[in-house]
C-alpha positions in Angstrom: 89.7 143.2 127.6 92.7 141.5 128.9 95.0 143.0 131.0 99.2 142.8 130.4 100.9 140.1 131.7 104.1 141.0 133.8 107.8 140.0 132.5 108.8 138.7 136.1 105.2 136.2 135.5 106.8 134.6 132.2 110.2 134.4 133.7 109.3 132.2 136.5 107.6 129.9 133.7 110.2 129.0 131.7 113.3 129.4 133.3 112.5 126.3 134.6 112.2 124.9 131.3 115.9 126.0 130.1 114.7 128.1 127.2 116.6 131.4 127.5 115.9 132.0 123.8 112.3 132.2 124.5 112.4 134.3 127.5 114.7 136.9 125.0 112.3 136.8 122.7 109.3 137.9 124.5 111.8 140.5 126.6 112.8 141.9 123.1 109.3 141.6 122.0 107.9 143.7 124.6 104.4 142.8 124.8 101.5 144.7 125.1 98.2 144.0 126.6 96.1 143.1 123.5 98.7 140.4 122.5 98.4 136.7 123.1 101.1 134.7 124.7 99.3 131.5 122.9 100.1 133.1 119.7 103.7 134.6 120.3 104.5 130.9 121.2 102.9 129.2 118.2 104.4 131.8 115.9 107.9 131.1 117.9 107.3 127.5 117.6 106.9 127.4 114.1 110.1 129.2 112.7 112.4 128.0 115.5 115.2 125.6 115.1 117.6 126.7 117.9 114.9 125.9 120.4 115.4 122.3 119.2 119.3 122.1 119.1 119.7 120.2 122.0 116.9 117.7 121.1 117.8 117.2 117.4 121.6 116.5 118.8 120.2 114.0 121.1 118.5 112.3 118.5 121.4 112.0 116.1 123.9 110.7 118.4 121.0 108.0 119.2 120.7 107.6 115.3 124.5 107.4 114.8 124.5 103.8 116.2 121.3 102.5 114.2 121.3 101.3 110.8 119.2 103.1 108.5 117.4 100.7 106.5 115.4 101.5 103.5 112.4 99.3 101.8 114.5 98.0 99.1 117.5 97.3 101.1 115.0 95.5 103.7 113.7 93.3 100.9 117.5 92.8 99.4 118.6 91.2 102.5 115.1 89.3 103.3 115.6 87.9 99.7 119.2 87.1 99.8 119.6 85.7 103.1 116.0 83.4 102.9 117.0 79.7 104.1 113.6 78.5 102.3 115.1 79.2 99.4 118.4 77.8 99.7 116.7 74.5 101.1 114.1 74.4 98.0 117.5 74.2 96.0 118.6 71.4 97.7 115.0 70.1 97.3 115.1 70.6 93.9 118.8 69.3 93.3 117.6 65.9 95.4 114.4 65.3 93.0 116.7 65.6 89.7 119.5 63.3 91.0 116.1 60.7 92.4 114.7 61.1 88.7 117.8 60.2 87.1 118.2 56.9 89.6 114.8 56.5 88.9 115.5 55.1 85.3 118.0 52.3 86.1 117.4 49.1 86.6 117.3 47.0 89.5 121.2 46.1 90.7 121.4 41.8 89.8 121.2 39.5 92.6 124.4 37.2 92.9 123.9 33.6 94.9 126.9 31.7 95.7 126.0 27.9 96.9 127.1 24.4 97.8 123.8 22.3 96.3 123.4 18.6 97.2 126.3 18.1 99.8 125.9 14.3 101.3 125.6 14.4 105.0 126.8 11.1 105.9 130.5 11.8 104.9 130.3 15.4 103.0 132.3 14.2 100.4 132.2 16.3 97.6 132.8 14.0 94.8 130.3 11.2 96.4 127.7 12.2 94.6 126.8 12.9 91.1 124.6 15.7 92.2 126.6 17.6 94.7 128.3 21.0 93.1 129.1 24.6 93.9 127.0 26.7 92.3 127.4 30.3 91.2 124.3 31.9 89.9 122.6 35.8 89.1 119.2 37.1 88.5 118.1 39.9 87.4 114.1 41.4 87.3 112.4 44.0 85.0 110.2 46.5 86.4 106.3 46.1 84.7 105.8 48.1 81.2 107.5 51.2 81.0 107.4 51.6 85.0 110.6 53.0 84.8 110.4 55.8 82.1 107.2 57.0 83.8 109.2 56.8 87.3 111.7 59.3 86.1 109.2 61.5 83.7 107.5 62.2 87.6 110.1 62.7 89.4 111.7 65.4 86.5 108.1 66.8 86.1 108.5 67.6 90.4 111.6 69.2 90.5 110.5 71.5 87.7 107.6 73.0 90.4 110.8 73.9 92.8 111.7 77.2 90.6 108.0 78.3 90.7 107.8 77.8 94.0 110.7 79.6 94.7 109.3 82.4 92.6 105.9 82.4 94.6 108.1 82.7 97.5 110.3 85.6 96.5 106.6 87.6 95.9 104.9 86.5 98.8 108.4 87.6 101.2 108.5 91.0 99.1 105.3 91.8 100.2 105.6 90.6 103.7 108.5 92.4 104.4 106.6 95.5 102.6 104.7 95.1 105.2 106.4 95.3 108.2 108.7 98.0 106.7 105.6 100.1 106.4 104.2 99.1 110.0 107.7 100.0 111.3 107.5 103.5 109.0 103.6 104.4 110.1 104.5 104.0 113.8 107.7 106.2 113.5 106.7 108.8 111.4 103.3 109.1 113.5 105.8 109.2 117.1 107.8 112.2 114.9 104.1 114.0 114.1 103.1 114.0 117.8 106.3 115.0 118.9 106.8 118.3 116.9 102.9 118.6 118.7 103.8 118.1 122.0 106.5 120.8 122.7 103.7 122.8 121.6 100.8 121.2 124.3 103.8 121.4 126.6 104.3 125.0 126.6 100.5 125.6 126.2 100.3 123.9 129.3 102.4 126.1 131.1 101.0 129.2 130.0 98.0 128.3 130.9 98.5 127.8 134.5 100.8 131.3 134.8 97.6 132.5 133.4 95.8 130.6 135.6 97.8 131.7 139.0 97.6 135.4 137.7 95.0 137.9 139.0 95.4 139.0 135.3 94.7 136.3 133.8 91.8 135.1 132.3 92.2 131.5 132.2 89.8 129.1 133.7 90.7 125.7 135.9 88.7 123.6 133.0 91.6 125.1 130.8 94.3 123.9 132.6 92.9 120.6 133.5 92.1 120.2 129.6 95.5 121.0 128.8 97.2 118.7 130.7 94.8 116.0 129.7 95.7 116.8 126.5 99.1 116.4 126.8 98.9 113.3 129.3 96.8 111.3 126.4 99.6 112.5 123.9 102.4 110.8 126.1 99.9 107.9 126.3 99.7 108.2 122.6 103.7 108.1 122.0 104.1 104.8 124.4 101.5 102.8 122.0 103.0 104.2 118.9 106.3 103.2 120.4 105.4 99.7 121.0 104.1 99.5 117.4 107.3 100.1 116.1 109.5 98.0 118.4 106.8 95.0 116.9 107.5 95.6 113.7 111.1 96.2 113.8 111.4 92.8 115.8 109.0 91.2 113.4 111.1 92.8 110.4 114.1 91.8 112.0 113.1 88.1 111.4 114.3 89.2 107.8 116.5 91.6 107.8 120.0 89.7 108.7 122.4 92.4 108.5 125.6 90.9 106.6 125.0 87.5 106.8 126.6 84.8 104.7 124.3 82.0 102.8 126.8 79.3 102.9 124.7 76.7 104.8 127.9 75.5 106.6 128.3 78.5 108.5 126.3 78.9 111.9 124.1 82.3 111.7 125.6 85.2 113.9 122.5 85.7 116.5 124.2 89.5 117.6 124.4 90.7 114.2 120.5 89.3 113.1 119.4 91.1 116.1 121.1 94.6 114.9 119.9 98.0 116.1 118.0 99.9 112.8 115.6 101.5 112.1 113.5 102.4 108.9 114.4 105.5 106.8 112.5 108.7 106.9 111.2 109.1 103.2 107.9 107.2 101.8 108.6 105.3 99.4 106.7 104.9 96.0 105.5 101.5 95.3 103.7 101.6 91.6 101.3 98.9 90.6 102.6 95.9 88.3 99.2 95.9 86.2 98.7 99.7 85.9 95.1 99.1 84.3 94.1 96.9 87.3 90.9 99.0 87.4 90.0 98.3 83.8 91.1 94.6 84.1 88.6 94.2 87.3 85.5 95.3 85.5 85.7 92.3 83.0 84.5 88.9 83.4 86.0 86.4 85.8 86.9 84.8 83.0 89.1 87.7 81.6 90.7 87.6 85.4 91.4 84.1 85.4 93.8 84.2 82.2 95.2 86.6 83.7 96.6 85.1 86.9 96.8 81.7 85.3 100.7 83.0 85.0 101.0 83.3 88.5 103.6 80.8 89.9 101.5 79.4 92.3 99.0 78.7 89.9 102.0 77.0 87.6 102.8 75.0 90.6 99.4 73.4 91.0 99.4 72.5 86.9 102.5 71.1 87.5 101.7 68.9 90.8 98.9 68.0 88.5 101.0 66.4 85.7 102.9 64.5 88.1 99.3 62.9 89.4 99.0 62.3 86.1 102.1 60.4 85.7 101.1 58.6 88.7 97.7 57.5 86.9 99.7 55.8 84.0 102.5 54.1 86.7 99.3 52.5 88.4 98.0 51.8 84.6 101.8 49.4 84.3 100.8 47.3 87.5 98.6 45.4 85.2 101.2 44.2 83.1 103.8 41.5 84.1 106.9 41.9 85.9 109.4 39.6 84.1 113.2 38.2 85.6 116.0 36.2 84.6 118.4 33.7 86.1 121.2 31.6 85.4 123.0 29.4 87.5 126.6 27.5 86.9 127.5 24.4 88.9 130.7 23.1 89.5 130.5 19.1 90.0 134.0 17.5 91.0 135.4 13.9 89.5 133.6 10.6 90.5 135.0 8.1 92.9 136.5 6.7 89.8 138.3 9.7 89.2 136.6 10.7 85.8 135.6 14.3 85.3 131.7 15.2 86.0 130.3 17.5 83.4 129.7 21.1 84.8 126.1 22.0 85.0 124.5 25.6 83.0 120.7 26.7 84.3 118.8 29.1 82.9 115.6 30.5 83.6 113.1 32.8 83.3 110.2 33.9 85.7 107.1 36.4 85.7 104.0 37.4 87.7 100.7 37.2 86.4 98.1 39.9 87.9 94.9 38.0 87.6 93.2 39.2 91.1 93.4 42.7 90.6 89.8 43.6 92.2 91.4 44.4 95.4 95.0 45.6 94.4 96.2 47.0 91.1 91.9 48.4 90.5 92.4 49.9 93.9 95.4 51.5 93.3 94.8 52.8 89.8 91.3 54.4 91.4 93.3 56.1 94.0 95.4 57.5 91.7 92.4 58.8 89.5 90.8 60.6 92.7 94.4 62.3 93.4 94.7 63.8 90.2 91.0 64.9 90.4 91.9 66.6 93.9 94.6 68.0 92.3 92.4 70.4 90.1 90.0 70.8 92.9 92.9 72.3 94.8 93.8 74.3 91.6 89.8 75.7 91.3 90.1 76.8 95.3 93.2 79.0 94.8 92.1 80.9 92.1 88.8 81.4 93.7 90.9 82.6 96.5 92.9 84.8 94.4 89.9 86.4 92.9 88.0 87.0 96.1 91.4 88.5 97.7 92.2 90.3 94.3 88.7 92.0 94.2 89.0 93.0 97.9 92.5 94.7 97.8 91.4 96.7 94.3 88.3 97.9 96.0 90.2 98.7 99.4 92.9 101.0 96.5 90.0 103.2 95.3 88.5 103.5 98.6 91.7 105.2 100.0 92.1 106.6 96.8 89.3 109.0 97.3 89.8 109.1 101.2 93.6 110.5 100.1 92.0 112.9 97.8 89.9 114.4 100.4 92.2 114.9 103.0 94.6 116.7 100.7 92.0 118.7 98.9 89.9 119.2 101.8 90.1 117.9 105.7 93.6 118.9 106.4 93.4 122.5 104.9 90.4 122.9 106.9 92.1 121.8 110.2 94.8 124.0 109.7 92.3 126.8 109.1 90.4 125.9 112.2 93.6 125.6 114.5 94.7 129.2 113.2 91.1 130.3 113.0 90.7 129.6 116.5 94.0 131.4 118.0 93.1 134.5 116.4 89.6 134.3 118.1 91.3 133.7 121.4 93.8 136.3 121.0 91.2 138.9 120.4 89.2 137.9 123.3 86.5 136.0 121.5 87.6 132.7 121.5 88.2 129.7 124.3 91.2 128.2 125.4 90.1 125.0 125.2 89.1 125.9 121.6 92.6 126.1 120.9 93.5 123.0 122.3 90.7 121.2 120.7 91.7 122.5 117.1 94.9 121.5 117.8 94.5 118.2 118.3 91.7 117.6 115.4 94.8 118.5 113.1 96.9 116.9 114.5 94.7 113.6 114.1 93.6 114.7 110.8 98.0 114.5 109.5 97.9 110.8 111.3 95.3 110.0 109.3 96.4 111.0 106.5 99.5 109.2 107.0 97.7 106.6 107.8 96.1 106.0 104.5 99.1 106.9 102.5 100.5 103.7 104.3 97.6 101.8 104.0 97.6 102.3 100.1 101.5 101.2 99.6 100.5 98.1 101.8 97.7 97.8 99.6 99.7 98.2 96.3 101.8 95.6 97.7 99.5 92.9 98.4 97.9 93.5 94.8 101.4 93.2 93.2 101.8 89.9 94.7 98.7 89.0 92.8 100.3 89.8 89.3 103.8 88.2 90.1 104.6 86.7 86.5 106.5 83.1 86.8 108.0 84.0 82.4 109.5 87.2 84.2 111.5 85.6 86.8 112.6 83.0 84.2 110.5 80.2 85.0 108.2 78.3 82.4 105.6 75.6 83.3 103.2 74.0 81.0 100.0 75.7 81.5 96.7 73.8 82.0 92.7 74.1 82.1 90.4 73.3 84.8 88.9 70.9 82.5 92.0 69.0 81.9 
């Protein structure tokens, strides 16, 4: 039977600790000899909120001065304030103004010349043959070089707005990402915190109980509580350096009021901002809600379906352009034409009679005869360029599938983990925390019992938080997957394998 524990004993433990509102409370309280101080506490603990006045206004004024930034926010400003996108504008911009250059011709070539001057007194009207001549030529590209030149470079800059798409899904998700990295770490620092007040004044009972003759705490128990609690600090400084890498990684992103005219330099203080990510969980839903029916048919079936990707569209549209380049290698064969005409202006004769100005006019072209080791060459290299072109097409897909199959698996897998923690593990924690109090306030329990419960639930909610996390990051990366190029308002000309 346990013996009652003195006021003055108590007194001396927490006045230390500044909390008068405890000491009141087991004063008022008046405790008897049966009850627990472990239990007292934990009941205190649960319903308090003066106790945690002064911490709670510590944390707010600290909060006051960071930003708040939410999931949707993060990805506003990652998505407005990208650079890649701005510059594959200005890519695309460049490639339309090429492919309209593209289709002119060649500028003329103007020649200015004194033909047939006499060197022995550069007379000009010596000789008959002696003029100024004023001549231009122009050359045509071979076939229809020029048309295909242009088709190209127009089919090239059409791949810009896909790519841009890809790139909107693929940042969404990264900074998804780190905004959930960023929220794991801060909401697991807020779950050992509300713990370790707890382990903290656990700690301290258990030496007054320890230091009492009254007392029937052992030396294992104190040393096991402060263990405990020294592995829980250990905990907070690795949780804490999780989240100051992903708010520095998420800060890559997140450029807080920043301007996207390119002419202005980037403000290094304000990218750098103090924030941090909000409290609530957010809800991501799925952008193919019958992903699990769609994965149980054929590869096929799956295929069609991320044949809309832009990524995909990209590739079919790289590949027409190799296509274009097949038939520009296909003109080489055929001759490359020019014209020139040349006026001369002859002066009088010694007599003094007028010469007759002089008109030329010609025409010139090349004839491809040895094409073994040029235009067969280049038309073959052409050929294998578009071939690796669907190649490259083949291993993305395969990639997306492999990755696609891997992140819906991973889904139901913390689908049924989530499931049992809420249905089962973290009710049963709680009931073996509380379970194990009782037994130690009625003398039938250990106090390392205690300690131990308490820290199986508490690594039981982490977990659980954990997989919560680990689902939105999964739903993310799965989204990315089903990113439609039609509903971003970009088309491309979809192609087979085969083709």
């Amino acid at each position: 039977m346990r013996q009652s524990i003195s006021y003055e004993m108590i007194l001396s433990c927490f006045t230390s600790r500044l909390l008068k509102p405890l000491i009141a409370f087991f004063v008022k309280t008046r405790l008897t000899k049966r009850e627990s101080i472990v239990r007292v506490l934990i009941s205190l603990l649960r319903g308090r909120r003066s106790l945690m006045v002064m911490f709670l206004s510590s944390l707010a004024v600290s909060a006051a001065a960071q930003e708040t930034l939410t999931l949707q926010r993060a990805i506003d400003l990652a998505l407005k304030q990208d650079p890649w996108l701005q510059q594959s504008q200005y890519q695309q911009l460049a490639k339309e103004n090429r492919s309209i250059a593209a289709s002119a011709l060649p500028d003329p070539r103007v020649s200015v010349g004194l033909i047939s001057l006499p060197t022995d007194t550069f007379n000009l009207n010596q000789e008959n043959m002696t003029q100024l001549q004023v001549g231009i030529s122009q050359v045509f590209p071979r076939g229809d070089s020029l048309a295909i030149k242009q088709a190209k470079l127009h089919v090239e800059a059409t791949a810009f707005p896909l790519l841009r798409t890809d790139r909107k899904a693929k940042l969404k998700s990264r900074v998804t990402q780190l905004w959930l990295d960023a929220f794991l770490a801060q909401k697991t620092i807020d779950l050992i915190n509300q713990d370790r007040d707890l382990f903290e004044q656990m700690t301290d009972i258990a030496q007054v109980s320890y230091s009492s003759v009254s007392g029937r705490t052992r030396q294992y128990d104190v040393i096991r509580a402060d263990l405990e609690l020294i592995q829980l600090e250990d905990r907070l400084t690795v949780e804490q350096q999780k989240l100051e890498i992903a708010l520095a990684k998420l800060g890559e992103w997140v450029l807080i009021d920043q301007q996207s005219d390119s002419n202005r330099s980037f403000d290094l203080d304000v990218a750098l901002s103090n924030f941090r990510v909000s409290e609530k969980r957010p809800e991501i839903d799925l952008l193919s809600l019958p992903i699990l029916e769609l994965m149980q048919n054929s590869n096929n079936e799956l295929v069609k379906t991320l044949s809309n990707h832009p990524a995909i569209l990209a590739i079919d549209v790289k590949h027409q352009a190799s296509r274009k380049t097949v038939e520009l290698a296909k003109q080489s064969y055929k001759p490359q034409w020019g014209l020139n005409a040349s006026y001369g202006i002859r002066g009088n004769n010694p007599s003094g009679i007028d010469r007759a100005n002089l008109l030329s006019i010609g025409m010139s072209f090349n004839v491809p005869i040895f094409t073994d080791h040029l235009q067969d060459r280049e038309l073959a290299a052409s050929v294998a360029d578009a071939d690796a072109v669907k190649t490259e097409k083949l291993l993305l897909m395969r990639s997306m599938l492999s990755a696609l199959k891997k992140e819906t698996q991973q889904l139901q897998r913390l689908s049924e983990r989530q499931k049992r923690y809420s249905s089962q593990l973290l009710k049963q924690a709680r009931q073996q925390a509380e379970v194990s109090l009782t037994a130690y306030t009625h003398d039938d329990g250990d106090f390392s019992e205690v300690v131990g419960a308490r820290i199986t639930e508490l690594n039981a909610r982490i977990a659980s938080l954990k997989i919560d996390v680990d689902a939105l990051k999964t739903i993310a990366r799965i989204n990315y997957f089903f990113t439609d190029a039609a509903s971003n308002g970009t088309t491309s000309t979809q192609q087979d394998f085969g083709e």
